[in-house]
DOLO-754938 format. One record per residue: residue in one letter; y, z negated, x negated of N, C-alpha, C in turn. Coordinates in steps of 0.05 Angstrom, whole numbers. Example, Ala and Ser with C-alpha at 12.3 -4.5 7.8 and 13.67 -1.06 7.14 Angstrom:
<pts>
type  n.c2  n.c3  n.c1  ca.c2  ca.c3  ca.c1  c.c2  c.c3  c.c1
a  -114  -156  -264  -90  -156  -246  -66  -156  -264
s  -45  -142  -257  -21  -143  -273  1  -157  -258
</pts>
This chain:
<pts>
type  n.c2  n.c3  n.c1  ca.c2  ca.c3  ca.c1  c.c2  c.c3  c.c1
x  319  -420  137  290  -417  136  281  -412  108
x  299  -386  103  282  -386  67  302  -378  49
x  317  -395  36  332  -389  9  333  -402  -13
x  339  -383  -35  334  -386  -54  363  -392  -75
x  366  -414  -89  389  -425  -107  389  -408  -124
x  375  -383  -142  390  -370  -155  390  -339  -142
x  378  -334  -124  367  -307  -103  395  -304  -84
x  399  -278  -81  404  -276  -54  382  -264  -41
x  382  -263  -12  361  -249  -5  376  -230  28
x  366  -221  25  370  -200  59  356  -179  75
x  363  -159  77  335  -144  92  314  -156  92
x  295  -157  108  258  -172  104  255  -149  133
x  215  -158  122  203  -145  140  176  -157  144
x  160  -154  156  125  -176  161  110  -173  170
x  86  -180  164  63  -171  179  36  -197  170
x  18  -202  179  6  -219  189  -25  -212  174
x  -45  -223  161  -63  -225  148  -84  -231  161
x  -110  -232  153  -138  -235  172  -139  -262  178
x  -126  -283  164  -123  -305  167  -94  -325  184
x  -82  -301  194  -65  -318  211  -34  -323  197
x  -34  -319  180  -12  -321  149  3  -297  155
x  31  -314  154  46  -286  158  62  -278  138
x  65  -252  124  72  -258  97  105  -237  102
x  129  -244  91  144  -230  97  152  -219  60
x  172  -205  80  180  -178  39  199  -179  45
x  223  -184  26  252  -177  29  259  -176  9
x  289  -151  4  308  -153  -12  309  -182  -21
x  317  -182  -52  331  -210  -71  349  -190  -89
x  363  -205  -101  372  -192  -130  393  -230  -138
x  398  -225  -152  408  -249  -167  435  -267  -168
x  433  -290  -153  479  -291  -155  486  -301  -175
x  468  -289  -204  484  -289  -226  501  -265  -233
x  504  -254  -209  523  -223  -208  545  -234  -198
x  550  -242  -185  573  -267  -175  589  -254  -152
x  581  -221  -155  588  -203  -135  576  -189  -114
x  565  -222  -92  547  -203  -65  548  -168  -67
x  573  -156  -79  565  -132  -70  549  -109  -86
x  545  -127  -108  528  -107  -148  492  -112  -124
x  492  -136  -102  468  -129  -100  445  -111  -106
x  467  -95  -86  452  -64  -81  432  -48  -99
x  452  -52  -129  431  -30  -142  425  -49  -159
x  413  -76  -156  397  -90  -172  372  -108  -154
x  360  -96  -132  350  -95  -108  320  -94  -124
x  307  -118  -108  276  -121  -116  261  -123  -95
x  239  -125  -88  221  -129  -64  214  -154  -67
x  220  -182  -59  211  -209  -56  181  -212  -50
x  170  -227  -41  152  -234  -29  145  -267  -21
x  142  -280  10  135  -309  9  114  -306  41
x  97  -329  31  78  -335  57  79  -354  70
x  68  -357  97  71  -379  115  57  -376  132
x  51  -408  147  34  -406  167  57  -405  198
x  75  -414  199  86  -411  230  122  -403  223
x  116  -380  209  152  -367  204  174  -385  202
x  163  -416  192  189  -425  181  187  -440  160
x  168  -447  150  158  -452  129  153  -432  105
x  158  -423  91  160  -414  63  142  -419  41
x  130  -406  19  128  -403  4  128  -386  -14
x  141  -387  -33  143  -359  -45  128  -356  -64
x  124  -331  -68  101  -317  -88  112  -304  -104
x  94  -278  -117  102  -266  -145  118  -239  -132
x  134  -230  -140  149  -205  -121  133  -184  -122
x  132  -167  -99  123  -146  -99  114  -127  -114
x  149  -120  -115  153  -86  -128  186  -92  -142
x  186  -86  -158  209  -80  -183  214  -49  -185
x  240  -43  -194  247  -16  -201  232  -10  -223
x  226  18  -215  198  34  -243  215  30  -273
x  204  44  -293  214  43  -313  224  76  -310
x  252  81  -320  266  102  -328  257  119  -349
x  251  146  -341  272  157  -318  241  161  -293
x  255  152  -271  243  156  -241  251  156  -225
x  245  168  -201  268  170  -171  272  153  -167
x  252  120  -171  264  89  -163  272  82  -187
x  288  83  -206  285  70  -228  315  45  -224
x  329  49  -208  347  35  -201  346  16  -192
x  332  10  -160  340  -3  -138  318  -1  -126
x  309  -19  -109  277  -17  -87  292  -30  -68
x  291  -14  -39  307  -19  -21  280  -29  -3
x  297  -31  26  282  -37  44  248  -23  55
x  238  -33  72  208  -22  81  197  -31  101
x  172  -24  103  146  -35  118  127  -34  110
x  106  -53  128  82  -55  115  62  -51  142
x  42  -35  137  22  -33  153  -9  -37  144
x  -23  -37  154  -50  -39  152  -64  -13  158
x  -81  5  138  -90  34  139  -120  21  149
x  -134  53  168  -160  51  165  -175  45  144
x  -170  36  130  -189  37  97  -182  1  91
x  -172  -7  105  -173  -34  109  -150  -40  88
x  -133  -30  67  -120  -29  50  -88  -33  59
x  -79  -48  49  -35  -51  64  -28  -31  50
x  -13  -25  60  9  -3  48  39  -9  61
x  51  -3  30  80  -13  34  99  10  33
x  108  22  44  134  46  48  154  35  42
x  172  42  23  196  31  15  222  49  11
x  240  42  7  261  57  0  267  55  -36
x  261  74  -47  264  83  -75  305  94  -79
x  308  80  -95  343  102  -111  333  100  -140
x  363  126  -145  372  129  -173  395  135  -168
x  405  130  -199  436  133  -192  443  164  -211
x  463  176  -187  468  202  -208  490  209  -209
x  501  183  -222  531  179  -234  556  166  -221
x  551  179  -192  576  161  -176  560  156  -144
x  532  153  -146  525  142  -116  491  153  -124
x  476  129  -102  451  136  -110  431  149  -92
x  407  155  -94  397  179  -77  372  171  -75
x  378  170  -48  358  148  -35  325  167  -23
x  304  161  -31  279  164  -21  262  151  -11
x  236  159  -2  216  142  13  197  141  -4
x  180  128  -14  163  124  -31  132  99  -26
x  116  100  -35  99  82  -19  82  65  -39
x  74  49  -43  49  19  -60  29  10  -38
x  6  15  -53  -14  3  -40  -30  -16  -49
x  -38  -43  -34  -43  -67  -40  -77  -77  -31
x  -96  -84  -33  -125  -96  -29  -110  -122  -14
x  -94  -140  -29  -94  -167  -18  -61  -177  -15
x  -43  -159  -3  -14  -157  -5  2  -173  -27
x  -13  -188  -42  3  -194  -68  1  -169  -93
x  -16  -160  -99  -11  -139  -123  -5  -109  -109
x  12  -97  -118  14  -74  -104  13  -58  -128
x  10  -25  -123  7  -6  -141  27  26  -129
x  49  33  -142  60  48  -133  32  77  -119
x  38  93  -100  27  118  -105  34  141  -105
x  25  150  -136  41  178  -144  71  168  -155
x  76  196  -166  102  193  -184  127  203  -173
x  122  215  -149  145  230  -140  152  212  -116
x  179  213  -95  171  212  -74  157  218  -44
x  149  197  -34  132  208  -6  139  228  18
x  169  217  23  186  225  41  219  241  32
x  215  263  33  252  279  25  257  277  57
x  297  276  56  306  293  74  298  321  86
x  298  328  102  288  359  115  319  367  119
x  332  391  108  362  403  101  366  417  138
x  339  420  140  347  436  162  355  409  188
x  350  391  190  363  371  207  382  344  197
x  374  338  174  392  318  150  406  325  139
x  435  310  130  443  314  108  430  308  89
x  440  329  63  421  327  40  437  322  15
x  436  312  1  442  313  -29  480  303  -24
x  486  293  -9  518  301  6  516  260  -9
x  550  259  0  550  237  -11  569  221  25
x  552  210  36  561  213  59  569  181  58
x  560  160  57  567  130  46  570  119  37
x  574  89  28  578  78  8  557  85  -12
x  534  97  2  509  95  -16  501  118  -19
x  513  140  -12  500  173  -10  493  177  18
x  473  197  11  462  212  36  445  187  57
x  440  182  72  425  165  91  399  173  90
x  381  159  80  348  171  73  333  145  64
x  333  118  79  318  103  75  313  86  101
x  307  56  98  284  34  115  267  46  127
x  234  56  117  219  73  127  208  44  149
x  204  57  176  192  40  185  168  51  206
x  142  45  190  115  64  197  102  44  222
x  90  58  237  71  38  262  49  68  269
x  28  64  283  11  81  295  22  90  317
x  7  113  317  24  131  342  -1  118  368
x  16  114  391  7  94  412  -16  113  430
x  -14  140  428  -40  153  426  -63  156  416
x  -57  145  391  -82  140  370  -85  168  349
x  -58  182  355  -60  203  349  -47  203  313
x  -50  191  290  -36  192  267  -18  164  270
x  -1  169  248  28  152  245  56  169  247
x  74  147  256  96  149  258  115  134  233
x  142  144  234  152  138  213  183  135  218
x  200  123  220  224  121  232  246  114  198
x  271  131  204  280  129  176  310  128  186
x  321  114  178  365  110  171  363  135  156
x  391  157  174  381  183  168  413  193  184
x  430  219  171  451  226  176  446  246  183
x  460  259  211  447  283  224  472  311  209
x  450  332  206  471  353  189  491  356  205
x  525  362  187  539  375  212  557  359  221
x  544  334  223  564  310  226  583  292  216
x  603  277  226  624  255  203  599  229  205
x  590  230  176  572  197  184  590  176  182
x  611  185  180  626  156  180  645  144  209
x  641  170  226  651  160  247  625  160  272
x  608  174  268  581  165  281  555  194  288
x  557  194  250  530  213  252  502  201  245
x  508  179  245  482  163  236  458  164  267
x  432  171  256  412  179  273  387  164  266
x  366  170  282  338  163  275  326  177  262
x  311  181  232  298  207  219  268  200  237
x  257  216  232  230  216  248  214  240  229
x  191  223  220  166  234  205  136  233  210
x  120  245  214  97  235  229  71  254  202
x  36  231  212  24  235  184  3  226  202
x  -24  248  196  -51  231  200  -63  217  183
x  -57  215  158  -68  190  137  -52  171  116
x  -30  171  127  -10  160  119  2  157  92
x  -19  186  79  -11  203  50  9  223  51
x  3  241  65  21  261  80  38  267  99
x  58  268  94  83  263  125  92  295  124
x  95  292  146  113  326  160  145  313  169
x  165  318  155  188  305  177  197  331  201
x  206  314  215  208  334  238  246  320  244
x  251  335  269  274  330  274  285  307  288
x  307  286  283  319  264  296  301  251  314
x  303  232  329  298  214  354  313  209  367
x  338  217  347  365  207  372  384  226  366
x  402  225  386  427  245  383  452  225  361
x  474  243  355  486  212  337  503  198  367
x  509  177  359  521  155  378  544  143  372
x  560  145  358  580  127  347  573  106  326
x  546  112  317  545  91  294  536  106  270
x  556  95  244  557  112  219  520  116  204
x  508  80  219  488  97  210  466  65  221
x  440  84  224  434  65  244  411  50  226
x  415  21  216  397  20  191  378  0  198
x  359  -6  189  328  -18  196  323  -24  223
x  314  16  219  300  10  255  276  10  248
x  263  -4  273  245  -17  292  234  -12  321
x  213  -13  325  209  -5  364  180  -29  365
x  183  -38  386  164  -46  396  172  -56  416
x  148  -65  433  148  -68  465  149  -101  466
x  167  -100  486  175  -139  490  178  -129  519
x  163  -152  531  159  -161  557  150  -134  576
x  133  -109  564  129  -87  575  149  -63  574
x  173  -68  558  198  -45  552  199  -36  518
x  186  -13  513  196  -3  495  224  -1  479
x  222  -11  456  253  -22  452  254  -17  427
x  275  2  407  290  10  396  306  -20  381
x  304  -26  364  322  -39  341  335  -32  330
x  363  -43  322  366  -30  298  396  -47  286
x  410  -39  266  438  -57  266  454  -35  252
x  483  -37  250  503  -21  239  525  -35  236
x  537  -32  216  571  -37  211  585  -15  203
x  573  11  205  614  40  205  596  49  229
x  621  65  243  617  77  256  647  64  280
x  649  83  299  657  75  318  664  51  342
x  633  40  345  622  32  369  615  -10  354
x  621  -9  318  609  -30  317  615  -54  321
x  646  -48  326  667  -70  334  661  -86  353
x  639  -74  374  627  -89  390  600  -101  395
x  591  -98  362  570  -114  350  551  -104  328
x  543  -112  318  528  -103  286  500  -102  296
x  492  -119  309  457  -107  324  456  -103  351
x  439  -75  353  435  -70  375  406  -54  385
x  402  -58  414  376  -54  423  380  -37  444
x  357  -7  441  366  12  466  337  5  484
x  335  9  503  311  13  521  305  46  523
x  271  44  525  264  77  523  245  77  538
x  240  104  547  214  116  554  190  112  544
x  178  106  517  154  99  501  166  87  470
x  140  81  451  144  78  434  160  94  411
x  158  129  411  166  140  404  191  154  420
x  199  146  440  235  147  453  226  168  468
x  239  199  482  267  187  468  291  174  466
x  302  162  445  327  149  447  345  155  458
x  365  142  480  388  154  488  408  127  475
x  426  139  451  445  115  443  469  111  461
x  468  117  487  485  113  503  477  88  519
x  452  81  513  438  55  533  442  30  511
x  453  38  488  450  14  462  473  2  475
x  455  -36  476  471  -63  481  467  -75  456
x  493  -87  451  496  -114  423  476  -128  437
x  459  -142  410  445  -164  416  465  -188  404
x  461  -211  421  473  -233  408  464  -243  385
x  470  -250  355  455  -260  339  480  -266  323
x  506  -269  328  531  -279  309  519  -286  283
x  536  -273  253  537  -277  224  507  -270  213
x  487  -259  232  468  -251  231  467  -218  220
x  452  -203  210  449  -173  199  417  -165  194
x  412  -149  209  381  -134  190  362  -151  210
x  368  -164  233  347  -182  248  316  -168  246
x  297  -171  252  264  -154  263  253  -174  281
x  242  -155  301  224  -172  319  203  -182  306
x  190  -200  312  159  -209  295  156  -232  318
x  120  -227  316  108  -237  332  99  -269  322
x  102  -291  333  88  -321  329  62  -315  333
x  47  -336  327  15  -345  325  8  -340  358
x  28  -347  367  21  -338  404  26  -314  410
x  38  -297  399  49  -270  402  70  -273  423
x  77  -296  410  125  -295  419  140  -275  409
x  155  -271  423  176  -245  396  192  -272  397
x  201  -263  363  225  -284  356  238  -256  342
x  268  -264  342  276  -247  323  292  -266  294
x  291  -252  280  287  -268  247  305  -246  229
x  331  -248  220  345  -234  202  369  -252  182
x  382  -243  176  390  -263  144  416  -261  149
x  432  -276  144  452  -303  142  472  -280  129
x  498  -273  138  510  -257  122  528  -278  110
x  542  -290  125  567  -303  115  561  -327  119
x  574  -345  102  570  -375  110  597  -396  91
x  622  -402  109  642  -410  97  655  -386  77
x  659  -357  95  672  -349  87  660  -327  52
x  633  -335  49  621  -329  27  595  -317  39
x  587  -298  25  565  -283  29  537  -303  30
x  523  -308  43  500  -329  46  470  -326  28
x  465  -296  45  435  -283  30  415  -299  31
x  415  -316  60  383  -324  64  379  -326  91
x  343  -327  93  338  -321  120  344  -336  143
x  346  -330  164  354  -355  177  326  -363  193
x  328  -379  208  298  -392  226  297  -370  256
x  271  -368  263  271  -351  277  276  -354  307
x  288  -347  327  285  -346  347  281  -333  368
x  260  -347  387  254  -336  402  270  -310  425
x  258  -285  435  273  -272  454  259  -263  469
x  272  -249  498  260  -236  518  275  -217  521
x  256  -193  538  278  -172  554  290  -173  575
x  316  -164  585  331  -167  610  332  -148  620
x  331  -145  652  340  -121  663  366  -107  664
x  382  -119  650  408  -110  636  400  -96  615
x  383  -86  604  371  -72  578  372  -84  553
x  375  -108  543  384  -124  516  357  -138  519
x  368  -157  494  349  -175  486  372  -205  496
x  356  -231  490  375  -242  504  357  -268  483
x  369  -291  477  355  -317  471  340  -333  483
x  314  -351  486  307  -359  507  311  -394  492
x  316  -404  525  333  -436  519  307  -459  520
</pts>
């Protein structure tokens, strides 16, 4: 669907304009590193538009790492994008720095008039770990502590926002399956309170770009992992819940089918189809780094997501 000859690209995320245009954001960084794995801390926010999610065009990138010294001055990880009362996008992202042997990951936010120019806001981060339910400052992954993919939606009461974060519960091995849901909530989407988990841990080291939304009338939990326990029996997976905000029971999480696939998101077509749409890990044995084309899904009464033929 969308790659780029000198880009890799992976994580994305999307959202849809007054005009029908759906514009997605994803990780790039460069395969003049020659090493899929230097990605990480040379991580930029892409940006490309389209009219029916398979068509492409790409635009001017987002967001770049700040200038040093800053909590992002490294790496700009994954995010979301919403639309505020004030008619204005706002982009939640994942901010690092490196402090010497692993980097330390935050929530941080840019706000945009016309989703091509964005403007960081404020100098600090938006979102810390809370010590009293997160690990904090600990070096728990390949990447540190677990404290990023913010992924914001309105609370289905009308009551504020919600805020869902890849997040390591205190206390726990994240590497054999303390990885959890962070959960942060805000009435103007300046100010967040974090509060405690969404989920208990599950067997997965860490549960990274979650997602909820409702397909076919079932509230449904996203999300993908590779450590942990449980992943041997698949890298994405989908729990069924009680509402938008859970709660989660990771005992109901089914693999979704999506083979050599990673980081999938639901997103809606011009008809309001769910397709699911995530990026190409491997391809001949070599790291790929582009999106793939989207396809369509439904819910089953087996609790998954499933392909439709």
């Amino acid at each position: 669907m969308l790659r780029l000859p000198d880009h890799w690209l992976w994580d994305s995320w999307y959202t849809t304009d007054d005009d029908g245009r759906h514009h997605v954001f994803f990780l790039r960084a460069s395969r003049a590193l020659l090493d899929p794995e230097r990605r990480h801390r040379r991580a930029s926010i892409g940006h490309a538009v389209s009219a029916d999610l398979r068509n492409w065009e790409l635009t001017a990138d987002a967001l770049v790492p700040a200038d040093a010294p800053a909590w992002d001055d490294l790496a700009t990880w994954t995010g979301s994008v919403v639309r505020g009362p004030d008619r204005r996008w706002y982009l939640f992202y994942t901010g690092v720095r490196d402090d010497g042997d692993h980097v330390v990951q935050r929530i941080g936010l840019a706000i945009s008039e016309d989703l091509h120019t964005w403007h960081r806001f404020g100098e600090k981060p938006l979102v810390e770990p809370d010590p009293t339910w997160y690990e904090h400052c600990g070096r728990a992954d390949w990447a540190g502590e677990a404290w990023r993919d913010p992924w914001v939606f309105p609370s289905p009461d009308g009551d504020g926002w919600h805020m869902l974060i890849t997040a390591h519960a205190k206390g726990e091995d994240p590497l054999r399956g303390g990885g959890v849901v962070g959960h942060a909530r805000s009435s103007d989407l300046l100010t967040w309170r974090v509060g405690p988990p969404l989920t208990r841990p599950g067997g997965f080291g860490h549960l990274e770009v979650p997602q909820v939304a409702v397909v076919d009338g079932q509230p449904l939990l996203l999300f993908c992992s590779n450590v942990g326990e449980r992943v041997a029996a698949g890298k994405v997976w989908v729990v069924p819940g009680p509402s938008m905000t859970g709660p989660w029971d990771l005992s109901l999480a089914r693999p979704v089918a999506c083979p050599g696939w990673y980081a999938p998101r639901l997103v809606r077509d011009g008809d309001f189809r769910w397709h699911l749409i995530g990026f190409v890990e491997e391809r001949d044995g070599a790291f790929a780094g582009e999106l793939a084309d989207p396809v369509p899904v439904r819910y089953t009464d087996a609790g998954g997501l499933e392909p439709l033929t």
